[in-house]
N, C-alpha and C positions, 0 to 999 in steps of 0.2 A: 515571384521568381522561383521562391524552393519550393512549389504545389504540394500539399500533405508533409511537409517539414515536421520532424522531432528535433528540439535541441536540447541540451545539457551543459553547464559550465561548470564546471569545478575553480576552485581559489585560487589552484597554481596556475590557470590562466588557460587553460585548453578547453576548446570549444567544440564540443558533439553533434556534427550536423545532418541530418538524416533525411535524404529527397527520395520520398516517396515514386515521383516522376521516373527514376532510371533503376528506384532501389538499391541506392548506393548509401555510403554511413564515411565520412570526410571527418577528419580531426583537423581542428586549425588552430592557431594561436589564437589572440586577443588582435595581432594586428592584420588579421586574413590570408595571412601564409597557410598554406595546406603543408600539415604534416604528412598526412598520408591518407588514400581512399584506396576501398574497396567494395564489391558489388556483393549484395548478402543473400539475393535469390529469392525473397520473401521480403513482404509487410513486417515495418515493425509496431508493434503497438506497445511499445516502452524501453526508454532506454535510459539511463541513470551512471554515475560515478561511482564508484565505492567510497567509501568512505573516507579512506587515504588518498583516492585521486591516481593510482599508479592502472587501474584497470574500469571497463565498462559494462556494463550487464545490459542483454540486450531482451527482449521478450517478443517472439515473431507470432505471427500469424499462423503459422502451420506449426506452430508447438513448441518448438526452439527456443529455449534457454543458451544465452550464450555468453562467455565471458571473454572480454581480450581487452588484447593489450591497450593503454588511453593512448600511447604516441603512434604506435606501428598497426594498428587493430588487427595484428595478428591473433588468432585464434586460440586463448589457452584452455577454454574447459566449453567444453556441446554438452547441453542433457535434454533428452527429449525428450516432452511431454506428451505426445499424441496429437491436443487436440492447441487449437488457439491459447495463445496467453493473453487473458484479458487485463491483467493488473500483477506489479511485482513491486514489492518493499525490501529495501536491504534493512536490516537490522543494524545494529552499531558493532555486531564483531561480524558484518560483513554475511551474514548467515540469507539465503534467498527464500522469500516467502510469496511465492504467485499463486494465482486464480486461472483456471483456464475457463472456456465456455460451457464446459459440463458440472462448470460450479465445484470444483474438485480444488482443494487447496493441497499446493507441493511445497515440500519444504527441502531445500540445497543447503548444506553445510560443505566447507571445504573438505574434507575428508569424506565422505559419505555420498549418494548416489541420492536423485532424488527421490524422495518417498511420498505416496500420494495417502493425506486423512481422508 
């Protein structure tokens, strides 16, 4: 039904759902209520919780780093990368560590902008 589906659960109970088919990214509860969708323009090729669960990181296809909100996936923090995100880890103080296709590792801290090693 979701064709190219990404999901993500966090513990307080919201569920990350990402349909490939229209390119949209759905927050629902545990019992299939949609909190809220919206349409993100792009592939995603990772999407994750933070650690407290209050936000979601998202890693596109056309380079996009993105962070929003877990209820409203309103948009708080864009960093662009250029090229594809092929892979993203959050650290445990929430710190962004992706891969894009040029094999280039970026690193996101909340204060700071990303930086490419």
């Amino acid at each position: 039904v979701l064709g190219g589906a990404r999901m993500a659960l966090h513990a307080n109970g919201v569920l990350a759902v990402y349909c490939q088919r229209d390119l949209s990214l759905y927050a629902l509860t545990l019992n299939a209520k949609v909190l809220s969708k919206v349409e993100l323009g792009e592939r995603i090729s990772h999407l994750s919780f933070t650690h407290e669960g209050e936000h979601l990181v998202l890693g596109g296809e056309k380079g996009t780093l993105s962070v929003r909100d877990a209820y409203s996936l309103d948009q708080c923090h864009k960093f662009d990368a250029t090229v594809g995100i092929t892979s993203l880890v959050l650290t445990q103080e929430d710190c962004l560590i992706a891969t894009n296709r040029n094999g280039e590792v970026l690193s996101v801290h909340r204060e700071t902008p990303a930086k490419k090693k």
